[in-house]
N, C-alpha and C positions, 0 to 999 in steps of 0.2 A: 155156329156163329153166335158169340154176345147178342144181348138186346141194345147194350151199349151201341157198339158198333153199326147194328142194324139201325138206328136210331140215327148214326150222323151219317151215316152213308144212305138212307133216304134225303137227309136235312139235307145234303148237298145236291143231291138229285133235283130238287124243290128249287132250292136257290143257285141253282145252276140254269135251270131251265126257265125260272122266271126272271134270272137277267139276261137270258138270250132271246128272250118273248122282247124283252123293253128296247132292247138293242136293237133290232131289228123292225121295231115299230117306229122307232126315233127316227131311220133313214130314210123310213118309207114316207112318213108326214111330216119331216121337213120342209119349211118350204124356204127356198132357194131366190135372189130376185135379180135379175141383171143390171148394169150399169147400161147407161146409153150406147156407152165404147165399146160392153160385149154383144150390146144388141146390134149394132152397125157391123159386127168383125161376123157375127152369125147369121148376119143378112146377106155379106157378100160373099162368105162361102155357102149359103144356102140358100138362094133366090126364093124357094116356097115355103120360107121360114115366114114370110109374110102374112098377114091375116090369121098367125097360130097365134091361142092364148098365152101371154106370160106375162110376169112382174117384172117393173123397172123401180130401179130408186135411184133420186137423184137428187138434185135442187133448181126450186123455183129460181129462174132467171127475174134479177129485179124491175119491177115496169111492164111485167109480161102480162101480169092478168088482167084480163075484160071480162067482166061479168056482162052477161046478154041480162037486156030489162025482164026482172019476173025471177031473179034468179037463179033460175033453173039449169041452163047451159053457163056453165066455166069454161075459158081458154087461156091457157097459159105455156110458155115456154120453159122445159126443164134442161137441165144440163151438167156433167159431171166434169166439166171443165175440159175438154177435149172434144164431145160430139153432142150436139141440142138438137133438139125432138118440139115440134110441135105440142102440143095435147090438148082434147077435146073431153070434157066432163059431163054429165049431164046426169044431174042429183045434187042434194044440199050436201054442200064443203064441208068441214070441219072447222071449228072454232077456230083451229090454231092453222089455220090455212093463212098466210102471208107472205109475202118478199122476202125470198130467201131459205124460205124452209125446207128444211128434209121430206121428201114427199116417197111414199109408193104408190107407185099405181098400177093396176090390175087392167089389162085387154090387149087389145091386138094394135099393131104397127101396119097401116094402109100401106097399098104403093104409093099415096102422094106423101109420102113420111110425115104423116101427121099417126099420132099415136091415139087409138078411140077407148077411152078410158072408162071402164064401167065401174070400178074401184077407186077413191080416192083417200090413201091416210097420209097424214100430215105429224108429222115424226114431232111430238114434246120437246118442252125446250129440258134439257136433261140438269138443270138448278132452279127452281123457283127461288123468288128472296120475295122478304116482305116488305109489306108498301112501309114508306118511311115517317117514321114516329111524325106526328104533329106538336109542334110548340103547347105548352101548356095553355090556358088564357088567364088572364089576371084578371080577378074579383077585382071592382072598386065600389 
């Protein structure tokens, strides 16, 4: 056999094996997050799906959140427009926490369907603009 030959027919060995390393690490650490609708559909077909850890993402319902004094416990109502979930926070929000936003969040779903949140992100608004030009001022 060539050295040529020997040479690509390792090279593919190499990069055969290191996209099927990447490939396979891709699916394993993915992470995946439910809507409230498939959290509700995986509740009723599986009763002790309850109390398991998992992500939801959804949107703050507007008017929902109370901040307890001290900051420190958040509660607010999320929703994907078909099934709304309590939720219970407890740790400092994120800046772009407000009315309306894209939220995920990380814990378990109680039997009183309140969802206990040990995760909270709050999804970017996906265009910043800049704040708008100021009138000159006139020297007199």
């Amino acid at each position: 056999m060539k050295a040529t030959t020997k040479f690509l027919t390792g090279g593919a060995l190499i990069l055969g094996a290191a996209g099927y390393l990447m490939a396979s690490s891709i699916s394993k650490t993915a992470t995946y997050y439910l809507t409230p609708t498939e959290l509700s559909s995986k509740i009723a077909s599986d009763p002790t799906f309850y109390s398991t850890g998992v992500k939801v993402g959804a949107r703050v319902v507007p008017g929902s959140i109370v901040r307890e004094p001290g900051g420190r416990e958040t509660s607010f109502r999320m929703t994907d427009g078909a099934h709304t979930y309590g939720v219970v926070y407890r740790g400092i929000t994120p800046d772009t926490f407000t009315d309306s936003v894209d939220v995920v969040v990380e814990g378990r779903l109680g039997r009183d369907q309140v969802f206990h949140a040990t995760t909270l992100l709050a999804k970017c608004a996906s265009r910043y603009e800049n704040a708008p030009d100021r009138p000159a001022r006139v020297q007199t």
